[in-house]
Legacy VTK file of the C-alpha trace (Angstrom):
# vtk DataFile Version 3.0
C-alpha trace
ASCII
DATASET POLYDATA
POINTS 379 float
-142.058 5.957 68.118
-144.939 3.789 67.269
-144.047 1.025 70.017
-143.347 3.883 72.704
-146.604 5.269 71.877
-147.901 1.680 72.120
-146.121 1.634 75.421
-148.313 4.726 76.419
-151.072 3.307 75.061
-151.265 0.381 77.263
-150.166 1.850 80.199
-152.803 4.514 79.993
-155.689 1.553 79.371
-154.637 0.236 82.692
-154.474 3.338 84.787
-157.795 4.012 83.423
-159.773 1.101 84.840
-158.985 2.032 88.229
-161.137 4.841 87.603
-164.681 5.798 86.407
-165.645 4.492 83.323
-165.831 8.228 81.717
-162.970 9.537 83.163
-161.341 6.586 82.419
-162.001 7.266 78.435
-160.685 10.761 78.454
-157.853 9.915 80.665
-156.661 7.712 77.597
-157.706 9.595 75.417
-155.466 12.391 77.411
-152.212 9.953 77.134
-152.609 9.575 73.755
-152.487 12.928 73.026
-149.513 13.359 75.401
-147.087 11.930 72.778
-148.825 14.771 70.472
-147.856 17.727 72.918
-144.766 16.334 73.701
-143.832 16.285 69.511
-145.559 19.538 69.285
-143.182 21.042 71.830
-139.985 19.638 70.818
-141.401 20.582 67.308
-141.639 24.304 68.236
-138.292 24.511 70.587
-136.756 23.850 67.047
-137.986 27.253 66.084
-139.874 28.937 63.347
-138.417 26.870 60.841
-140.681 23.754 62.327
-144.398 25.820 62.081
-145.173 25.101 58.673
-144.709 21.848 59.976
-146.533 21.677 63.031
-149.142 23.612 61.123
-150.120 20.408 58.748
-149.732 18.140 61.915
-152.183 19.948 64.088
-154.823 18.896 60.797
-152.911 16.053 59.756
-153.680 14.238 63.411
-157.272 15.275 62.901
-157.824 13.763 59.555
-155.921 11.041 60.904
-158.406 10.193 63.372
-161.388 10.929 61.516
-160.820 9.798 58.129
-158.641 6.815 58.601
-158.920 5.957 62.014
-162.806 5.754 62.086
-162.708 4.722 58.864
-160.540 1.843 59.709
-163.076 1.022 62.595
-166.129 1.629 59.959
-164.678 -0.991 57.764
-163.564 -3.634 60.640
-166.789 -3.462 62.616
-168.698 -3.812 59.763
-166.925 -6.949 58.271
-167.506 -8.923 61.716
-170.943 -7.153 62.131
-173.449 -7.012 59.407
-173.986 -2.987 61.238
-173.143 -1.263 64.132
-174.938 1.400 65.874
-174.034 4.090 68.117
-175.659 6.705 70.880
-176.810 9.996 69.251
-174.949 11.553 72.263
-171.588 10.508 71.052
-171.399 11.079 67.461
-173.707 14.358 67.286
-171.854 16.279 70.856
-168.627 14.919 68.752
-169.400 16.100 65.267
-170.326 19.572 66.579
-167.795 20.185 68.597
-165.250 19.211 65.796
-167.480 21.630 63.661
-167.148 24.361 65.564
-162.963 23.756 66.337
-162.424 23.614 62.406
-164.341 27.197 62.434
-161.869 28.577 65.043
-158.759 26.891 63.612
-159.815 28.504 59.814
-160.386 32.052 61.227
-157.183 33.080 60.738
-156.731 31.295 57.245
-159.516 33.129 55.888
-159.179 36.554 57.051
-155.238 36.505 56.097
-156.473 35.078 52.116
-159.332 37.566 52.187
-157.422 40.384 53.004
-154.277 39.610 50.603
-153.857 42.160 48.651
-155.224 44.737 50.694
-152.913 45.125 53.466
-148.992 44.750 53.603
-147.625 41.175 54.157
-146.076 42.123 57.118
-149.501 43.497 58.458
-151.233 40.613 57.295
-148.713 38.098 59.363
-148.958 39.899 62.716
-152.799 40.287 62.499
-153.053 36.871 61.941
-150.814 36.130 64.933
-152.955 38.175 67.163
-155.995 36.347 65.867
-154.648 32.917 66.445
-153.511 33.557 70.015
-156.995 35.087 71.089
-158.459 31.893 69.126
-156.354 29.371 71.028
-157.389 30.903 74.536
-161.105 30.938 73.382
-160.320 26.994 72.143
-158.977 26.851 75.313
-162.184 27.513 77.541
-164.182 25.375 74.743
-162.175 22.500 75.859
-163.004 23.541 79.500
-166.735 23.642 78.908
-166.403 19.933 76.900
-164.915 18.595 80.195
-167.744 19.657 82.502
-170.354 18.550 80.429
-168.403 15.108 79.872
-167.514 14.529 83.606
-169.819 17.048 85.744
-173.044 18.029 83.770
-173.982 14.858 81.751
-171.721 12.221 83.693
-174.751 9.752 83.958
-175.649 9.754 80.888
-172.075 8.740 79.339
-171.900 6.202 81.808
-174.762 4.409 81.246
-173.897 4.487 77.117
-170.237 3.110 78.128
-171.620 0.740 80.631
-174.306 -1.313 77.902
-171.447 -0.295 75.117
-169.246 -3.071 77.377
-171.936 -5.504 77.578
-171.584 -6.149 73.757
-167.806 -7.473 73.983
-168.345 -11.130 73.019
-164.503 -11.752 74.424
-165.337 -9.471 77.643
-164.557 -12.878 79.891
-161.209 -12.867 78.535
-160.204 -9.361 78.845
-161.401 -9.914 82.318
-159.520 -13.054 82.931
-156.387 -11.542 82.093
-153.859 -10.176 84.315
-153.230 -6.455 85.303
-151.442 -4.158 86.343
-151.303 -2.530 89.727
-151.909 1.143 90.077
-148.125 1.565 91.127
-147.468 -0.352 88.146
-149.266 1.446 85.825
-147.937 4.970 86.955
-144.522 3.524 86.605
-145.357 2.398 83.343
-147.106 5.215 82.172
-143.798 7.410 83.609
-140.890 5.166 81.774
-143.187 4.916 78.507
-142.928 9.096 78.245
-139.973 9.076 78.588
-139.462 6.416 75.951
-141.727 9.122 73.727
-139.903 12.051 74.228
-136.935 10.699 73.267
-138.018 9.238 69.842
-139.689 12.657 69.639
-136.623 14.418 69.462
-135.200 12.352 67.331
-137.787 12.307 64.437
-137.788 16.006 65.050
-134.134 15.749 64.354
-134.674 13.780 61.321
-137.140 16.190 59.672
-134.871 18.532 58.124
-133.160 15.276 56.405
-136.571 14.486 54.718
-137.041 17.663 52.948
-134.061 18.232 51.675
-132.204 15.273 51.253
-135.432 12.967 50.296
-137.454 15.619 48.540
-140.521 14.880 50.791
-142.715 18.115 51.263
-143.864 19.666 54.698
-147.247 19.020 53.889
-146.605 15.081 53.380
-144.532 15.029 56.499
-147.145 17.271 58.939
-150.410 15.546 57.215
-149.576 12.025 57.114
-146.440 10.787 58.208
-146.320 12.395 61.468
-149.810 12.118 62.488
-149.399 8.015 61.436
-146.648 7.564 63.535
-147.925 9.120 66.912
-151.736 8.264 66.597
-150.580 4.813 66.136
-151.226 3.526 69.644
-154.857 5.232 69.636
-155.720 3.985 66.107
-154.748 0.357 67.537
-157.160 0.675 70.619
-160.068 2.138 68.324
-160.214 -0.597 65.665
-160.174 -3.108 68.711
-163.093 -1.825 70.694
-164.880 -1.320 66.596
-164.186 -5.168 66.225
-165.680 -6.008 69.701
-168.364 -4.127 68.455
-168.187 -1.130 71.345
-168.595 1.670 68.893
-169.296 3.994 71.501
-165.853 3.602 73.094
-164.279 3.806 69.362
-166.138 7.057 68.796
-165.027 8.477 72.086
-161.295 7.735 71.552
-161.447 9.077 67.935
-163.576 11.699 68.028
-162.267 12.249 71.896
-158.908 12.776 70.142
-159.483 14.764 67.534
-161.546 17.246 69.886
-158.414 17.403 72.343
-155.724 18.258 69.146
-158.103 20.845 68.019
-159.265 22.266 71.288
-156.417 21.455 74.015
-152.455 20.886 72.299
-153.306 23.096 69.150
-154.425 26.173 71.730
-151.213 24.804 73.930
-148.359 24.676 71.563
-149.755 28.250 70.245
-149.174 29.414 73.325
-145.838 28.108 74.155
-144.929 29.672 71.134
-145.950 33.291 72.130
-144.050 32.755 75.727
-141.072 31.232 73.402
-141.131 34.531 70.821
-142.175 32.485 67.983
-144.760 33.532 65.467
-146.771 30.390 66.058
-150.020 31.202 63.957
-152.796 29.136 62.833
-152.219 30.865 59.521
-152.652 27.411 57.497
-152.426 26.851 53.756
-155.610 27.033 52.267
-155.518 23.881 50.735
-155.274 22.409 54.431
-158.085 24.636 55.764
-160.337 23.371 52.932
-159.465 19.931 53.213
-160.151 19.979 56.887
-163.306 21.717 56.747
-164.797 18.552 53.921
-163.628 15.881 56.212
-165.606 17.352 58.485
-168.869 17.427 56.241
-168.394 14.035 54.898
-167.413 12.234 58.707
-171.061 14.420 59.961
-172.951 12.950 56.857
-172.073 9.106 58.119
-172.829 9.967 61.458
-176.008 11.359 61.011
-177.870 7.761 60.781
-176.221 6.261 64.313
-175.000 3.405 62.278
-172.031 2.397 60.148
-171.101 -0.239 58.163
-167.980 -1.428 56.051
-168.974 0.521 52.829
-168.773 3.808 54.865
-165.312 3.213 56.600
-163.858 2.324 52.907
-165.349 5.282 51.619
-163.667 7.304 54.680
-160.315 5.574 53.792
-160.316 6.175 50.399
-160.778 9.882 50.925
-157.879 9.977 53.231
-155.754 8.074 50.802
-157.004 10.484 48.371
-155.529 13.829 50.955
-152.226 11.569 51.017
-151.887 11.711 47.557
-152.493 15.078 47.122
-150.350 16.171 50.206
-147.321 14.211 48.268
-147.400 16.108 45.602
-148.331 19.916 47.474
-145.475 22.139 47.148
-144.077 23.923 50.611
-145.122 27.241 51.287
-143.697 30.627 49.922
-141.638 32.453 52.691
-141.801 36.398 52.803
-138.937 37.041 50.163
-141.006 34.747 47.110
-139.223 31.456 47.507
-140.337 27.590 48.915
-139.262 27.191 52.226
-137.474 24.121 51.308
-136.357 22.040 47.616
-139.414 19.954 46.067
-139.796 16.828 44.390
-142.354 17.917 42.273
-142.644 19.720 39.067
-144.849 23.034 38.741
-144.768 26.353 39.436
-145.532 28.000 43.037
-147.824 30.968 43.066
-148.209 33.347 45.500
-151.350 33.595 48.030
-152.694 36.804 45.727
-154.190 33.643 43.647
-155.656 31.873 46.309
-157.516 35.429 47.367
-160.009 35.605 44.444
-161.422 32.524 45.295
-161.149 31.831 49.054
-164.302 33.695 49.613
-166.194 31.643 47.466
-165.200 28.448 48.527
-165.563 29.738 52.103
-168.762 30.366 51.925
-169.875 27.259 49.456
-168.445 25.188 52.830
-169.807 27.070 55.420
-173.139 26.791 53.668
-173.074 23.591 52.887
-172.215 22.912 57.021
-175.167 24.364 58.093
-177.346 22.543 55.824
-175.687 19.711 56.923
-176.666 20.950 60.525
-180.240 21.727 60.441
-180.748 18.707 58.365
-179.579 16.873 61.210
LINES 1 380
379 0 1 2 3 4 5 6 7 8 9 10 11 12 13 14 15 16 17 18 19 20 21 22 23 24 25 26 27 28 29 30 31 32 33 34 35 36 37 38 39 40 41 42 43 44 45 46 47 48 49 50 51 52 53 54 55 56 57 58 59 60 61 62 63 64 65 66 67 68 69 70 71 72 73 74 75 76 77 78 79 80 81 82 83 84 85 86 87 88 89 90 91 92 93 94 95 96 97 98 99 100 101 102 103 104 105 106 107 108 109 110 111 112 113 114 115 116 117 118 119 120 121 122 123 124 125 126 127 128 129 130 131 132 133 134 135 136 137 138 139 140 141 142 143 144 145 146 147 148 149 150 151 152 153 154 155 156 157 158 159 160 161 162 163 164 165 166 167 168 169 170 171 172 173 174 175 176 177 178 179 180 181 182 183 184 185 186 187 188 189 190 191 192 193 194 195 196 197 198 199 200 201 202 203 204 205 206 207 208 209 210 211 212 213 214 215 216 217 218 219 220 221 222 223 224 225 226 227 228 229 230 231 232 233 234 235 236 237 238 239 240 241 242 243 244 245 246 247 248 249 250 251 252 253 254 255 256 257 258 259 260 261 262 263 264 265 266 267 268 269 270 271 272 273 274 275 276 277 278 279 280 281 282 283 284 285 286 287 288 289 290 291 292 293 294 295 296 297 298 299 300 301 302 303 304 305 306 307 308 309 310 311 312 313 314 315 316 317 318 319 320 321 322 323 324 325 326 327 328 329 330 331 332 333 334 335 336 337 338 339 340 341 342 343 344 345 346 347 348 349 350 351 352 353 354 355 356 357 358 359 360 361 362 363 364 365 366 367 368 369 370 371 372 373 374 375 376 377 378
């Protein structure tokens, strides 16, 4: 998988300087997330027994990108440049969007903890269904409204932050000295490379099943980290390159680029495909997944805020990502209806039900949602 995402990866950096410079960005930003969709889908063809699943990889690509991928580039950058700096109209348009997608993908989280207890189960699940579908259209025409203002409304103004953002590449002469590849060549490429995807998509998919129950590895580990580290390999790759040429503005694009399109574009998509499929496809995530999501969030806004980053800031970011990892090795799978884990676990402690997590979700809800809009109006 990771050198047919590679494969993707390059092919989609090619097609994308025959075009605008913007357009160009979100195109391969677009390819990259194309091996995402196409896992998603295979993911959810398998059936219900694959949502808890795609579930923690729909956050687990996110916190990929913005805890160790920008991390990553944090920490690189900053070793080959004392600091790096950054237009306000990347990281803030970024942060906030990514803010406001973690508000729509916890919706349904939050009002099926809040209401645990109250209503029957079965009530509980199909509310929270209907919730997530009307939140994925809404996503949906987010995304829409992110594209115009990228390409239509405020065009000029990401092209002139790209164009002095390529004037920094000390190695620019060489990158332009090399060869390339046709625009026939790159569609070709681009075309035999997703194929190459799809393929190894199916059979990781396939090999899933194997991990939990032969290998003792929990969903969460699988949907937070392994998955989202396999497919986001090719975009990671191009991030921490542009970071070390010191085009920060590019590496914020991809990543935050690509965490906006899981959250706003293949999330909304593969819940969709699973209500035209008959599959209960609801962005009903564990807590624990919600509330890790919505800190990342905070803590990736805080280092932001300045417009410059440094190594000390992308170790910090990887460290709290290694710290998720950890944690996600160790979180047991999820209850089904009848009271028992969806699959065997390697670890040792006792599952309770979501009646637990309900006399507490409210408060840490609101703690985080608080402490967001500080972090907002500070800004």
């Amino acid at each position: 998988m990771v050198p047919a995402a590679n494969l993707v990866g390059f092919a989609g950096q090619e097609l994308a300087r025959k075009i605008p410079k913007v357009a160009g960005v979100i195109l391969e930003t677009t390819f990259g997330s194309i091996v995402e969709i196409i896992l998603f889908m295979v993911l959810i063809a398998g059936g219900n027994k694959n949502v808890a699943v795609i579930r923690a990889a729909i956050l687990g690509s996110i916190l990929a990108n913005l805890l160790f991928c920008l991390g990553t580039c944090f920490f690189i950058g900053g070793i080959f440049h004392p600091q790096q700096t950054f237009h306000e109209a990347i990281s803030e348009v970024g942060s906030n969007l990514m803010l406001v997608a973690a508000v729509g993908l916890v919706i349904p989280t939050i009002f099926y903890n809040s209401l645990t207890g109250r209503l029957s189960p079965d009530m509980l699940e199909t509310e929270a269904l209907r919730i997530s579908r009307a939140a994925a259209i809404i996503l949906l025409v987010a995304f829409c409204v992110y594209l115009w203002f990228q390409v239509r409304s405020h065009h000029g103004l990401y092209e002139d932050i790209l164009e002095a953002d390529e004037e920094r590449d000390h190695d620019r002469h060489k990158d332009l000295a090399k060869d390339k590849l046709t625009f026939t060549e790159s569609c070709v490429a681009v075309g035999v490379a997703l194929v190459f995807v799809s393929f190894m998509a199916v059979f990781l998919v396939q090999q899933i099943e194997f991990m939990v129950h032969e290998r003792n590895i929990s969903d969460a580990f699988i949907g937070l980290i392994l998955v989202p580290i396999v497919e986001k390999a090719s975009e990671h790759l191009t991030a921490v390159d542009e970071a070390y040429d010191n085009q920060m503005n590019f590496a914020l694009s991809h990543v935050l680029g690509a965490s906006i399109q899981t959250a706003l574009l293949n999330t909304p998509l593969v819940v969709i495909v699973g209500w035209g499929l008959g599959i209960d496809m609801s962005l009903n995530f564990e807590l624990f997944d919600a509330v890790v999501l919505i800190l990342a969030i905070i803590v990736v806004g805080n280092f932001l805020r300045d417009e410059k980053s440094d190594y000390l800031e992308g170790a910090l970011c990887v460290m709290v990502y290694v710290l998720v990892a950890v944690t996600a090795w160790y979180y047991p799978n999820p209850i089904t209806t009848n009271g028992t884990a969806s699959a065997e676990n390697g670890v040792n402690g006792t599952l309770v039900s979501g009646d637990a997590n309900a006399t507490v979700v409210h408060e840490v809800v609101a703690r985080l949602v608080k402490k967001a809009l500080e972090e907002i109006a500070g800004g």
